[in-house]
C-alpha positions in Angstrom: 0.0 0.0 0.0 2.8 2.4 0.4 4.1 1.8 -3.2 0.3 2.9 -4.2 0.5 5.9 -2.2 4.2 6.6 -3.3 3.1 6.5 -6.8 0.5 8.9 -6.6 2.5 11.4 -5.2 5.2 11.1 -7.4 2.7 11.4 -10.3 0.5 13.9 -8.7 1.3 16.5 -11.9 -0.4 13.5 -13.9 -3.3 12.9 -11.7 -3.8 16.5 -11.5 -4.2 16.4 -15.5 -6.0 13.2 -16.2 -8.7 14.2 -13.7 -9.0 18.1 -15.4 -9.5 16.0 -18.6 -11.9 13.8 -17.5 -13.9 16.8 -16.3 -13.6 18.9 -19.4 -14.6 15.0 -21.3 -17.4 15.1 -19.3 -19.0 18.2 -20.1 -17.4 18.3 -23.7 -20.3 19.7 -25.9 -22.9 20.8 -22.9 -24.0 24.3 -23.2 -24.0 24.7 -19.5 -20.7 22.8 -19.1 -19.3 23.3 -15.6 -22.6 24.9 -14.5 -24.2 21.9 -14.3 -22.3 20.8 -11.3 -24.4 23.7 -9.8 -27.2 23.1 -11.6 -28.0 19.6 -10.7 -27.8 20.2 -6.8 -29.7 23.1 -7.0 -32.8 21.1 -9.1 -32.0 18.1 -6.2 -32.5 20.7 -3.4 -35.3 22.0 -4.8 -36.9 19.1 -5.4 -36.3 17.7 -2.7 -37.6 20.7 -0.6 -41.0 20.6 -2.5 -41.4 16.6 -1.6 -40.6 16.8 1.8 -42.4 20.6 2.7 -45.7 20.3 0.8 -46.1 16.6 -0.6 -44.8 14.7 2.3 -43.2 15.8 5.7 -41.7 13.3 7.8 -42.1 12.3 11.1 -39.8 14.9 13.2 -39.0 12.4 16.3 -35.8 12.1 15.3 -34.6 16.0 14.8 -34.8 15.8 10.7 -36.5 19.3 10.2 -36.4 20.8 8.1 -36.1 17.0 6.1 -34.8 18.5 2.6 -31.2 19.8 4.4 -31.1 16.9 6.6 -31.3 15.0 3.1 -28.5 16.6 1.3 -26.2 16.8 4.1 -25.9 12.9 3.8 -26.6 12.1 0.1 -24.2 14.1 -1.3 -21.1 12.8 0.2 -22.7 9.4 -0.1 -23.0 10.7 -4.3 -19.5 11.1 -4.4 -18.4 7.8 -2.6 -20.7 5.4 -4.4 -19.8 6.8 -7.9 -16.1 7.0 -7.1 -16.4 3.3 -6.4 -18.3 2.4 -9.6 -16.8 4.6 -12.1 -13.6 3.7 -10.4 -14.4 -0.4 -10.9 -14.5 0.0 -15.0 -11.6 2.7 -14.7 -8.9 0.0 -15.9 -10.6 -1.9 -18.3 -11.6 1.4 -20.0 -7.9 2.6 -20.1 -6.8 -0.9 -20.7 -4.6 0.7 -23.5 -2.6 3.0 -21.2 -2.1 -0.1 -18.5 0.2 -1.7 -21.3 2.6 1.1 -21.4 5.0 0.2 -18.6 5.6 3.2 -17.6 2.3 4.3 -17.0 1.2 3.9 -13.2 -2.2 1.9 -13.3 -3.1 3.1 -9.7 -3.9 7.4 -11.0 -7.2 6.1 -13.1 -9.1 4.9 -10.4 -8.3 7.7 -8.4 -9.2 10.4 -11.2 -12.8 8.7 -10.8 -12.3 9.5 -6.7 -11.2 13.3 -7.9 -13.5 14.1 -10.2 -16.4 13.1 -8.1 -15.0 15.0 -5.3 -14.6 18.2 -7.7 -18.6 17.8 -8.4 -19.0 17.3 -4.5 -17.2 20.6 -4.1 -18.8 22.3 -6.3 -22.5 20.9 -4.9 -21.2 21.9 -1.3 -22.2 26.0 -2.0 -25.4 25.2 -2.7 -25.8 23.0 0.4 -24.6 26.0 3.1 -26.4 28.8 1.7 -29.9 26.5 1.8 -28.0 25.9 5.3 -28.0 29.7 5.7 -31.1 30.2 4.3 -32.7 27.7 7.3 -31.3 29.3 9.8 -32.7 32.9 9.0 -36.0 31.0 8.7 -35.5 30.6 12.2 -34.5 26.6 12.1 -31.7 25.9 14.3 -29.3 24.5 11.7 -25.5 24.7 10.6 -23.0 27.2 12.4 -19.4 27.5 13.5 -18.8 23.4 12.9 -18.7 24.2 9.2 -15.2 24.6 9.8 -14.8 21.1 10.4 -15.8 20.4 7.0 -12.3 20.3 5.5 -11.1 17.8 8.1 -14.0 15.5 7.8 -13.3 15.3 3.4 -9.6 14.8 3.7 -10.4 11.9 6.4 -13.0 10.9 4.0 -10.8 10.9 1.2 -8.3 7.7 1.7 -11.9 5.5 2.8 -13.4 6.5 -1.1 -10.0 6.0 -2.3 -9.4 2.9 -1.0 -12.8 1.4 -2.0 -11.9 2.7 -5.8 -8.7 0.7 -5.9 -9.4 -2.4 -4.7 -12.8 -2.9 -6.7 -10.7 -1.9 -9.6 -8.1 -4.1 -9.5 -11.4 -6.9 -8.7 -13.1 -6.0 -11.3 -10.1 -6.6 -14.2 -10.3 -10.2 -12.9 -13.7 -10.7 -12.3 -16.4 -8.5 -14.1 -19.2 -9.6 -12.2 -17.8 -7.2 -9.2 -19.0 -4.1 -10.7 -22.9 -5.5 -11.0 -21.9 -7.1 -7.2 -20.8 -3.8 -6.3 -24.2 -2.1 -7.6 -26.6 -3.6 -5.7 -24.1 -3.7 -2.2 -24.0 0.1 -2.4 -28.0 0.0 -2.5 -28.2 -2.1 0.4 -25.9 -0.1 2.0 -27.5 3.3 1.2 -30.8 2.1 2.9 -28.5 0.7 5.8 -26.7 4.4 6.0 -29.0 6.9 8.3 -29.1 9.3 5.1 -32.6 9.1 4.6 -33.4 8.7 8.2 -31.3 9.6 12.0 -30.2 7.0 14.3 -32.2 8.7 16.9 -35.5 7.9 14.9 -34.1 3.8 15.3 -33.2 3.9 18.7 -36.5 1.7 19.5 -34.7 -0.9 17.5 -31.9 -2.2 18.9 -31.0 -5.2 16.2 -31.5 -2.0 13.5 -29.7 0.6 15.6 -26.6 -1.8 15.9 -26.5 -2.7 12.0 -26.9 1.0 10.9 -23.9 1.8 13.4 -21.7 -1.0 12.5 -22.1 0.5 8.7 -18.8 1.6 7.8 -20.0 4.6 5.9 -22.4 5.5 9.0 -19.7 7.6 10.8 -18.9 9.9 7.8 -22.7 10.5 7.4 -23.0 11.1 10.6 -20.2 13.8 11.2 -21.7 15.4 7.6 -24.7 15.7 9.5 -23.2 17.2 12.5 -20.9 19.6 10.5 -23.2 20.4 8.0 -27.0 20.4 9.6 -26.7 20.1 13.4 -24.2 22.5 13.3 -22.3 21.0 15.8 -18.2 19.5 16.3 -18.5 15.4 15.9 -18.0 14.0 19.0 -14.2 12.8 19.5 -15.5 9.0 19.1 -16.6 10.0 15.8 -13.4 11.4 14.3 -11.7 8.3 15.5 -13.9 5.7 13.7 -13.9 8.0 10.9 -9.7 7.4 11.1 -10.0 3.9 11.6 -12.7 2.8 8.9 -10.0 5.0 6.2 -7.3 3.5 7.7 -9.1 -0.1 6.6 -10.4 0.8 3.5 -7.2 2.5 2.2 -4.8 -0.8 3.3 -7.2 -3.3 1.9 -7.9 -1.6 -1.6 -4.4 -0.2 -2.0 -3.1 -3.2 -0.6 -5.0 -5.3 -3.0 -4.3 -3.4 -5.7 -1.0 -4.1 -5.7 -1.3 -7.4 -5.2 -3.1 -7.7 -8.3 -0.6 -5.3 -10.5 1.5 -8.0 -12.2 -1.7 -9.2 -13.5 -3.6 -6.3 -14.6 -2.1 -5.8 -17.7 -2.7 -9.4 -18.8 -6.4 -10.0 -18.3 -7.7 -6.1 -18.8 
């Protein structure tokens, strides 16, 4: 694993131009182009607002109001990590061309999936804090000080999203069904992740409570939520999961990943 993470700094100049192109190639044609990154969490928010204000408003037992920020704060870092991880899985089998050259570190394309995704994640974060703001002069007692915190809990965040990108990669080279696999584990996991709901609304169920706390993506959700809608610091327990789960993630996928080099090139 510290070959992987050698690699990417020494190619950092690299990463820093294959993920640029793979956000120009992604907007390539689009009138809008880099204004849909705003664009699509503003029509989510709104949305979103309108559901859960007029159409349907949730049960407030566990502290969700108002529901549309609670939402967002949790959905859109899960966004990022879910399609890091899957864009990441085909990353080497779609570059299977630059793999060949020996020279050309295999470990930078899943992690310009990771990059890009956290460049749309930045860009979508505006839009959450001024709705934030906007709450809070409505007289809701949301966001505050802890947004400060919000740096910290990304770069922990980063090595756990990285991690997960590498090691499905290098899985998926060998076996394809991993990325369908992968799919349907991240939905499971999404309705496992208190996103759409708080652990306080659970806490009646202790078999539930326990499996939506034992999620390894529950603690990053969780200090989202704090940072973002509670406006609050996450509790010290918090940032050391947060460390820990990373800590995992980023040994078993970079660790995997290079386990698996000497054979990517051969079966991609």
């Amino acid at each position: 694993m510290f070959r992987v993470a050698y690699q990417l700094f020494r190619f950092r100049g690299l990463l820093a131009t294959l993920t640029s192109r793979e956000l120009k190639a992604r907007y390539r044609g689009s009138g809008l182009g880099f204004l849909w990154s705003l664009v699509n969490p503003l029509l989510l928010l709104a949305v979103y607002t309108f559901v859960f204000s007029v159409v349907f408003k949730p049960d407030d037992r566990g502290g969700m109001t108002p529901y549309a920020l609670f939402l967002v704060s949790g959905l859109f870092p899960w966004i990022w990590t879910s399609a890091s991880a899957l864009e990441g899985s085909m990353s080497l089998i779609a570059n299977s061309g630059l793999i060949r050259k020996a020279v050309f570190p295999a470990e930078l394309l899943p992690m310009v999936s990771v990059l890009s995704n956290l460049v749309h994640f930045l860009f979508a974060l505006p839009i959450v804090i001024a709705a934030i703001l906007t709450g809070r002069i409505l007289g809701y007692p949301v966001g505050g000080l802890s947004i400060v915190a919000l740096p910290a809990v990304i770069l922990l965040h980063l090595p756990m999203a990285a991690g997960l990108a590498l090691g499905v990669a290098a899985l998926t080279v060998h076996f394809k069904d991993v990325r369908d696999l992968l799919a349907n584990l991240l939905t499971l996991l999404f309705f496992l992740t208190p996103i759409l709901f708080s652990l306080d609304s659970i806490r009646g169920h202790i078999l539930v409570w326990w499996a939506v706390r034992l999620d390894p993506f529950t603690p990053f959700i969780l200090a989202y939520q704090d940072v973002l809608f509670r406006g609050r610091f996450p509790d010290p327990l918090l940032w050391v999961q947060m460390a820990l789960v990373s800590l995992v993630f980023w040994a078993f996928g970079a660790g995997l990943f290079e386990r698996l080099r000497e054979t990517l090139v051969e079966v991609a």
